[in-house]
C-alpha positions as CSV (number, residue, x, y, z in Angstrom):
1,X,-22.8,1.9,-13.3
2,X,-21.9,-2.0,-12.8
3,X,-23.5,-3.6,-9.6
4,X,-21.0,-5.7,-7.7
5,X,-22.0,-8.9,-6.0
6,X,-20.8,-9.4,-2.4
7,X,-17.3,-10.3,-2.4
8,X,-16.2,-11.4,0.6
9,X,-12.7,-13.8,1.5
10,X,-12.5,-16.9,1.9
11,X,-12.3,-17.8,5.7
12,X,-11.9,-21.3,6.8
13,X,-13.6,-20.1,10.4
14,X,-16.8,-20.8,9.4
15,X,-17.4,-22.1,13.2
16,X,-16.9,-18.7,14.2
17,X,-19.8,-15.9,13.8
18,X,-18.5,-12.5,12.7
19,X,-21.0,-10.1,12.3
20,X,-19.2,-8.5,9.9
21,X,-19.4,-11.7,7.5
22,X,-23.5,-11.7,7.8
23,X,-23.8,-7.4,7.5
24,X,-24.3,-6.9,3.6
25,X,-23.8,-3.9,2.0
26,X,-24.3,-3.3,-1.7
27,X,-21.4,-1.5,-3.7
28,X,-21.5,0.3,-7.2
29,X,-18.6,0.4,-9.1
30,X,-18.2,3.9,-10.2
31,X,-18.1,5.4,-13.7
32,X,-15.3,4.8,-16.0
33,X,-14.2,7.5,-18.4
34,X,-16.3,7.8,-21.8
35,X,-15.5,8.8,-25.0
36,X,-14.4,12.9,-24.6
37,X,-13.5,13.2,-21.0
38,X,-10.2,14.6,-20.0
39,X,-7.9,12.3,-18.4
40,X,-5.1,12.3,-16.6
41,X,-3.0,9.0,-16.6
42,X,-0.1,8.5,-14.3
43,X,2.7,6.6,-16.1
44,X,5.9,4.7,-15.0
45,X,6.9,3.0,-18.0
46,X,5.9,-0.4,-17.0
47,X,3.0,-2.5,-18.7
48,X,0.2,-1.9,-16.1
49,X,0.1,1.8,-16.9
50,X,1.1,1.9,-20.5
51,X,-1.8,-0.2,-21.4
52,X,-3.9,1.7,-18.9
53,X,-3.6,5.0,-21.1
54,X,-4.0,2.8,-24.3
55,X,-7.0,1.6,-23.4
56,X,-8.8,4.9,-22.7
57,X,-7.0,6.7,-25.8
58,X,-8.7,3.8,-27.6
59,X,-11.9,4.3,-25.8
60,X,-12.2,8.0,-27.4
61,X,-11.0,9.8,-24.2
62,X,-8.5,12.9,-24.2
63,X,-5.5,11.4,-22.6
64,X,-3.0,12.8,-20.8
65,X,0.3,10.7,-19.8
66,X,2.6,12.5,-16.4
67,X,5.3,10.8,-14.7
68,X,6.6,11.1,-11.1
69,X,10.4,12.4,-10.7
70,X,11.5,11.0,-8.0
71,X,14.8,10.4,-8.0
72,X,17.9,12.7,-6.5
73,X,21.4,11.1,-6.4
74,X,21.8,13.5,-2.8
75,X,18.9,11.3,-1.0
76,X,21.2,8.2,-1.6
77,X,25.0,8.8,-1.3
78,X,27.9,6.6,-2.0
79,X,25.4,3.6,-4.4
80,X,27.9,2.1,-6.6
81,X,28.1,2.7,-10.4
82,X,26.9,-1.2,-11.0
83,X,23.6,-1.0,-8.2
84,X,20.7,-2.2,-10.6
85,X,17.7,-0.1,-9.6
86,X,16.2,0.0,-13.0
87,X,13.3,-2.2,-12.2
88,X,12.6,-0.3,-8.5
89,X,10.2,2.5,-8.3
90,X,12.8,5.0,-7.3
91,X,16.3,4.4,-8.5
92,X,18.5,6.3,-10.7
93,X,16.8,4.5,-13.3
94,X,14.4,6.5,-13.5
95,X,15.8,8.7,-16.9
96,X,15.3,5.8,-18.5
97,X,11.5,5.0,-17.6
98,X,11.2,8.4,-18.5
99,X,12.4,8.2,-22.0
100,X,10.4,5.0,-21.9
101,X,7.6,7.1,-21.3
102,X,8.5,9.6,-23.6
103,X,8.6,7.4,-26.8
104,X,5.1,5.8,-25.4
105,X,3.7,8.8,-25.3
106,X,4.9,9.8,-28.8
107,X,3.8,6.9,-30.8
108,X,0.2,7.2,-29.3
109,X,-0.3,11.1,-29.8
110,X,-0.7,11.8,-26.3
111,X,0.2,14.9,-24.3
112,X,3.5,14.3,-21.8
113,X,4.8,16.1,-18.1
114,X,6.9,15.3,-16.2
115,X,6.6,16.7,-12.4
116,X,9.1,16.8,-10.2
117,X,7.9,15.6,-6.5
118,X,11.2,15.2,-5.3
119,X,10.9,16.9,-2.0
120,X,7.6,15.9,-0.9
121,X,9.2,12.0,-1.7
122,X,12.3,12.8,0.2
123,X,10.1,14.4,3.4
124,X,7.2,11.6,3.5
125,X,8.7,8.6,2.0
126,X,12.5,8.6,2.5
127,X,12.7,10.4,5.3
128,X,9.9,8.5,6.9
129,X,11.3,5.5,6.1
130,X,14.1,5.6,7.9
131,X,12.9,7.1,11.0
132,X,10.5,4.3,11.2
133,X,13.3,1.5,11.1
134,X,15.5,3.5,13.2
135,X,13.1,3.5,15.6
136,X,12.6,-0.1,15.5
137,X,9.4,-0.5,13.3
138,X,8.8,-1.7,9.7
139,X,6.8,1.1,7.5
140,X,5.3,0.5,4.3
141,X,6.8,3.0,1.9
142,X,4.2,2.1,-0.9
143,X,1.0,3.2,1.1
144,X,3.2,6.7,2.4
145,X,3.8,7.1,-1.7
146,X,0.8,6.7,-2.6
147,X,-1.2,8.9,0.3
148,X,1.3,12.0,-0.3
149,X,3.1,11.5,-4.0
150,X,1.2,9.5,-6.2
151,X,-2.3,10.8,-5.1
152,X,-1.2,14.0,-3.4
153,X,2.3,15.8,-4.6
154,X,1.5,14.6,-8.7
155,X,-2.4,15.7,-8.2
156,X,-0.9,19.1,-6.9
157,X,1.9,19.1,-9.6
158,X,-0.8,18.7,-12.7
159,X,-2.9,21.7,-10.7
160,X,0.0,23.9,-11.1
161,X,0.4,22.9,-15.0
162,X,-3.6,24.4,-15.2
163,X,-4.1,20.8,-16.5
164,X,-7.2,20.1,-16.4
165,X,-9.5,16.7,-15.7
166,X,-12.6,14.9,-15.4
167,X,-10.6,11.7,-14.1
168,X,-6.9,10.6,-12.9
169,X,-6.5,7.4,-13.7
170,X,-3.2,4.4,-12.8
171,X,-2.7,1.0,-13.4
172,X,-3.5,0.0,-10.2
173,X,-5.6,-3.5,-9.6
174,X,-8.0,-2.0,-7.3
175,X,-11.9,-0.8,-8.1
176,X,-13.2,2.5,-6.7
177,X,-17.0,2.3,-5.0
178,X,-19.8,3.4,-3.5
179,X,-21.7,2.3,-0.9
180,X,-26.0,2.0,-1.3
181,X,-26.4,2.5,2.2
182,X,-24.8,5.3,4.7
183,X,-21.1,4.3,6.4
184,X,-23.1,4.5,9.7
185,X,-25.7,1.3,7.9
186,X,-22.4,-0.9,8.3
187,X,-21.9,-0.7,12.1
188,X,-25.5,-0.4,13.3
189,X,-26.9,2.1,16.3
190,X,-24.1,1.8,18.4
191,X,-21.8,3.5,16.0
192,X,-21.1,7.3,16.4
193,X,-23.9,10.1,15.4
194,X,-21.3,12.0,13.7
195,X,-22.5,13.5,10.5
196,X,-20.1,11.9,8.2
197,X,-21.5,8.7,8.9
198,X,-24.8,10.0,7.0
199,X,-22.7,10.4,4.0
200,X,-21.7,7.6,0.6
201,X,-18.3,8.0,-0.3
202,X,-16.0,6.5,-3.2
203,X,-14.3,3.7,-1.1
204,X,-11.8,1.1,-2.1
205,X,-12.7,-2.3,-3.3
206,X,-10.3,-5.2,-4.2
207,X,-9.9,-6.3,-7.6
208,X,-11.2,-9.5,-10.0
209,X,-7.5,-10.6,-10.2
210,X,-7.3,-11.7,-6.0
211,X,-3.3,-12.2,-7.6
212,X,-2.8,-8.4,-8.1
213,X,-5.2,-6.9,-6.0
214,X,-3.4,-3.6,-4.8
215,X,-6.6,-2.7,-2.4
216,X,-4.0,-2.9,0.7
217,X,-1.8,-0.5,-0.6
218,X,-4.6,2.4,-1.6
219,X,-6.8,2.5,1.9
220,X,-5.6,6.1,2.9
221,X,-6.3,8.4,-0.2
222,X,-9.5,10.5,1.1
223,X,-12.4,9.9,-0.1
224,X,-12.7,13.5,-1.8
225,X,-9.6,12.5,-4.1
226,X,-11.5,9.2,-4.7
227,X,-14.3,10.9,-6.1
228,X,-11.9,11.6,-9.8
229,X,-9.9,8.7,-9.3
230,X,-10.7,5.4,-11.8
231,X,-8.3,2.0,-12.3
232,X,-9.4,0.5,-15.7
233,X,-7.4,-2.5,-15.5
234,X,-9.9,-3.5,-12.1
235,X,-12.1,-6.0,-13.9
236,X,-8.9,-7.3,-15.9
237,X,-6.2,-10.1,-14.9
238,X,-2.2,-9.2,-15.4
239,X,-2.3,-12.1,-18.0
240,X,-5.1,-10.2,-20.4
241,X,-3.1,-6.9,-19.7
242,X,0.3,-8.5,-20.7
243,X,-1.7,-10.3,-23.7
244,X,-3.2,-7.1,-25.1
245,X,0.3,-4.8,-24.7
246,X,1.9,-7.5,-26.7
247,X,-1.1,-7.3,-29.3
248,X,-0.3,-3.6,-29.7
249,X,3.5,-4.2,-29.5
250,X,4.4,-2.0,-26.3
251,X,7.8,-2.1,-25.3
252,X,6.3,-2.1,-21.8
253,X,5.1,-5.8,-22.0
254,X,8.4,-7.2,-22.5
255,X,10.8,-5.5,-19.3
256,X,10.2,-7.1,-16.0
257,X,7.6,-5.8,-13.0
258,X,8.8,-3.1,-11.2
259,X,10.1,-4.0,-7.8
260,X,8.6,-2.2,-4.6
261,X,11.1,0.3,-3.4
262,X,14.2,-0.3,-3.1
263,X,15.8,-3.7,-3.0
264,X,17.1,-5.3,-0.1
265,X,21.0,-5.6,-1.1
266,X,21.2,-1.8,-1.5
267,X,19.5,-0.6,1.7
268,X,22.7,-0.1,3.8
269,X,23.4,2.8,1.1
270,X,19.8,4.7,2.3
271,X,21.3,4.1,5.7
272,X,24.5,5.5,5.5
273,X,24.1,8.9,5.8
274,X,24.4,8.0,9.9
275,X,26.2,5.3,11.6
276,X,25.0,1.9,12.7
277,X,24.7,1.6,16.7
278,X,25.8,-2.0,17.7
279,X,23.7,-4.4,20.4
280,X,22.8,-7.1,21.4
281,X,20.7,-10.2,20.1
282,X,19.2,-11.6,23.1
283,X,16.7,-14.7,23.4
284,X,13.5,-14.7,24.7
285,X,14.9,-15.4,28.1
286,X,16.9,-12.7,27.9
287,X,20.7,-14.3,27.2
288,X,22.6,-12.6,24.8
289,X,22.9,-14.7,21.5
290,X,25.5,-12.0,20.2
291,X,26.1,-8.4,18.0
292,X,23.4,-6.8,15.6
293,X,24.5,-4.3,13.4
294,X,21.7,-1.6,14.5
295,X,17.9,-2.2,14.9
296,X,17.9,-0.3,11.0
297,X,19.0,-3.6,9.7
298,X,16.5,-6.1,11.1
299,X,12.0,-6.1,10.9
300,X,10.1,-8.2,12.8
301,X,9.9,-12.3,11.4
302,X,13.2,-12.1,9.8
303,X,15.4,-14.7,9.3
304,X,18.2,-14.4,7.0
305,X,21.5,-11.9,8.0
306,X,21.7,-12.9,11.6
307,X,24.2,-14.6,11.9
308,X,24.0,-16.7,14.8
309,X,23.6,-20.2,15.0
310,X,21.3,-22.4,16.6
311,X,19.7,-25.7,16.8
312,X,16.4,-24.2,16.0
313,X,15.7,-21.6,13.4
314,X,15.6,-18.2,14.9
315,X,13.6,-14.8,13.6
316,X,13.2,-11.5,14.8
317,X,10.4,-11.5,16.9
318,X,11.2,-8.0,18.6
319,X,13.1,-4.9,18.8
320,X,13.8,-2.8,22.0
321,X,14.6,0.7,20.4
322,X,15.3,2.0,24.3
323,X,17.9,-1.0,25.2
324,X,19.2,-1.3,21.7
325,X,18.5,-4.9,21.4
326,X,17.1,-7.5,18.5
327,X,14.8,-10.6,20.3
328,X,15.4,-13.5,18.7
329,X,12.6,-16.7,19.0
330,X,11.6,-19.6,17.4
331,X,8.5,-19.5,15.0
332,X,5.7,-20.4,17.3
333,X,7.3,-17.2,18.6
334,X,6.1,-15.1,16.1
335,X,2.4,-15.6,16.8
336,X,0.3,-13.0,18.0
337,X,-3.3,-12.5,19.0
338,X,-4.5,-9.1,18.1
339,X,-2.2,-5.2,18.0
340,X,-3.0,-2.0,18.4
341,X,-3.8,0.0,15.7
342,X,-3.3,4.2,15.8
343,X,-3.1,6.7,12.9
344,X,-6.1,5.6,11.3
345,X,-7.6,6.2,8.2
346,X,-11.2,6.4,7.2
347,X,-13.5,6.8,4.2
348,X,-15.1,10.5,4.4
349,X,-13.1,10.0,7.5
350,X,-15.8,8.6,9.9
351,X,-14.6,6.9,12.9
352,X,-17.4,4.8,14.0
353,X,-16.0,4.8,17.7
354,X,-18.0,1.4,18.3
355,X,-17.0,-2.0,18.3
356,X,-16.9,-4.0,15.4
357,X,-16.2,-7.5,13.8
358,X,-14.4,-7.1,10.0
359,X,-11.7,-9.2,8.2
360,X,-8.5,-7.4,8.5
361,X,-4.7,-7.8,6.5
362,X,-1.8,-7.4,8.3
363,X,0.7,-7.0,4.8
364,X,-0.2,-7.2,1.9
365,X,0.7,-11.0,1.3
366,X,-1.5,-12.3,4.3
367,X,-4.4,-14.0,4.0
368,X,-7.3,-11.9,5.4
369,X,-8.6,-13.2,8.9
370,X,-12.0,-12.4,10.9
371,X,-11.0,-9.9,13.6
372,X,-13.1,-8.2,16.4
373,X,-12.0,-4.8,16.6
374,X,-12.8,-2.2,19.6
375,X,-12.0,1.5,20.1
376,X,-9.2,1.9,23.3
377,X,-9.0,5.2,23.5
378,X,-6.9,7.8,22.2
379,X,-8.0,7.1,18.6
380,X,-6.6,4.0,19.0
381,X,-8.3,0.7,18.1
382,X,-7.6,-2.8,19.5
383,X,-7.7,-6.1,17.1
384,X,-8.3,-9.6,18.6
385,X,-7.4,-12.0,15.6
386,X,-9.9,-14.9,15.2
387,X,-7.1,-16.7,14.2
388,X,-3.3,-15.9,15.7
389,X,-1.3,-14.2,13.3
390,X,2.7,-14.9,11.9
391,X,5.4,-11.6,12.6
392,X,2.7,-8.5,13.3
393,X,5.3,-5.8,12.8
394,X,4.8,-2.9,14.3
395,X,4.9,0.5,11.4
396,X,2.8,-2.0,9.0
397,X,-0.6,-1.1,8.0
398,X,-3.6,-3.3,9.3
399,X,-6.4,-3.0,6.6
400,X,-10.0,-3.8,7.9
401,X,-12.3,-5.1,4.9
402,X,-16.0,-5.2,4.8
403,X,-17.8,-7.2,1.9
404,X,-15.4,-6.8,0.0
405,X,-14.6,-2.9,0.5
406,X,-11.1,-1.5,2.6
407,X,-13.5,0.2,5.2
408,X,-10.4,1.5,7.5
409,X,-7.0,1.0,8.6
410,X,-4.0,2.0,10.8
411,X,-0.5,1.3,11.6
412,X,0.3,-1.8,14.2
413,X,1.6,0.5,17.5
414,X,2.5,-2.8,18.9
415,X,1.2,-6.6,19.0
416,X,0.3,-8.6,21.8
């Protein structure tokens, strides 16, 4: 087992005290496969992955490559012949990564499924998706994917093949932990007796490669699947991945990084299976600006595809599902103090129910800020930004981070 130091992020609040910057916990990175375990190792047909199962067939492991199906032409009518959705996770070039996959798979002597997950994608991705925008919010159909598909459907998928594992591993730049103390250690008396927070689960922690790190995108798979899950590449940087697949002459190190989803330019197609309702664009005062195709169309902080002109740039700071309307501001406009976060997720899933000072992500781009974070009732918790915060868009995932380690999360219910 490798001992981590305390990571922690760079903050340039160092005037402000955050209890959660002086509380230190000591993480142990778990176990990676040896030599003659069974492993399981999810591929796409991208680099990350590729050199993921290389590694461990090379270590002396017992490797076993499975791919996601994903894509059904019916979930997207009407895309034209010339869309390019090779490079996307779900596209109709998929039979392509597949065969990709397929001829990986080959050369290296390792065992090859695919599993369909169509309908649980369809159900808690797509459909997900775009209930979310229609109701004016902005979900992240990365963390649904990887909570119900990649770490739920495919687990489920390679039970049913009586496949069996000592690990499941991806390419994902994350590290998988444990805790040397209790959960309850971390929030101190005032946190709730419940049993769970006796207990030292496998927890998320972000990668060496701050670049890559997926941490964000992996802070609600349960702590129970946790417990099999490793990520080889954690201690690595994309350059030494991309370095070694071209050592070993993978076709995987020479086709561009995947995209997330679905590109922008071919979103109207996932739409179209209802129409747009016009409204208006209205000002922060309340004048109407002009027409919006349909609150689908827009997320909070845009800019481009508005089509109005001003003397100032204007974003999307809002959206009214109930009036059908699109606010439009300036971008001092976009700053917010704290949100609401509900739906939470938690390791072993213990909800300290106490107040609490952490770092916290509002995407996965931001910069991580100190945050004082307070339970409001209804499993709800409220976040008060040290810092204000640029376009908190309500259906994104606020991750809270302790030394280091995801220790919670939700989705923004609304900013303030």
């Amino acid at each position: 087992m490798k001992k981590l130091g305390r990571v922690i992020f760079a903050s340039p609040l160092s005037k402000i005290a955050f209890s959660a910057i002086v509380t230190i916990m000591t993480y142990t990175e778990l176990t990676m496969p040896e030599a003659g375990n069974r492993v399981v190792v999810g591929l796409s047909g991208g680099v990350d992955s590729a050199m993921t199962a290389l590694l461990l067939k090379e270590r002396g492991c017992k490797v076993t490559g499975v791919t996601m199906s994903l894509w059904n032409e019916g979930d997207f009518p009407d895309i034209p012949a010339t869309a390019h959705l090779h490079d996307s996770c779900y596209g109709p070039g998929e039979a392509a990564d597949i065969e990709d996959c397929t001829d990986f798979c080959r050369k290296a002597d390792i065992p090859y499924h695919v599993i369909d997950v169509k309908e649980t994608y369809r159900r808690e991705v797509l459909d997900y998706f775009k209930a979310e925008y229609r109701a004016g919010r902005t979900p992240n159909p990365c963390i649904r994917c990887n909570r119900f598909v990649k770490f739920g459907a495919l687990l489920a998928g390679i039970k049913a093949l009586d496949i069996e594992y000592d690990y499941f591993c991806t390419g994902h730049y994350a590290k998988v932990v444990r805790g040397e103390e209790s959960l309850r250690f971390l929030y101190g008396d005032g946190a709730s007796a419940a049993e769970a927070g006796l207990s030292r689960p496998a927890q998320i922690a972000c990668a060496m490669d701050a670049t890559k790190d997926q941490a964000y995108f992996l802070y609600r798979i349960p702590s129970s699947v946790l417990e099999k899950v490793r990520f080889p590449l954690s201690g690595r940087t994309k350059k030494e991945v991309f370095a070694m697949a071209r050592e070993r002459g993978l076709k995987a190190a020479e086709r561009a990084e995947s995209q997330d989803f679905i590109p922008s330019e071919y979103m109207d197609y996932l739409f179209a299976d209802k129409p747009s309702i016009p409204g208006d664009f209205i000002d922060m005062d309340g004048h109407i600006l002009g027409k919006h195709r349909g609150i689908e169309h827009y997320t909070i902080g845009q800019r481009r595809g508005l089509g109005i002109s001003a003397k100032e740039a204007l974003y999307v700071a809002a959206i009214d599902k109930e009036k059908n309307l699109v606010v439009l501001g300036t971008d001092k406009d976009l700053l917010c103090e704290g949100l609401i976060a509900e739906d939470l997720a938690w390791p072993a899933d213990y909800d300290p129910n106490c107040a609490f000072d952490a770092l916290v992500k509002i995407r996965l781009a931001a910069r991580p800020v100190p945050a004082h974070l307070e339970p409001c009732g209804n499993g709800q918790y409220r976040v008060c930004f040290a810092e204000r915060q640029r376009a908190v868009a309500p259906g994104q995932s606020v991750v809270f981070y302790r030394d280091g380690v995801t220790s919670g999360g939700g989705i923004i219910a609304k900013s303030f």
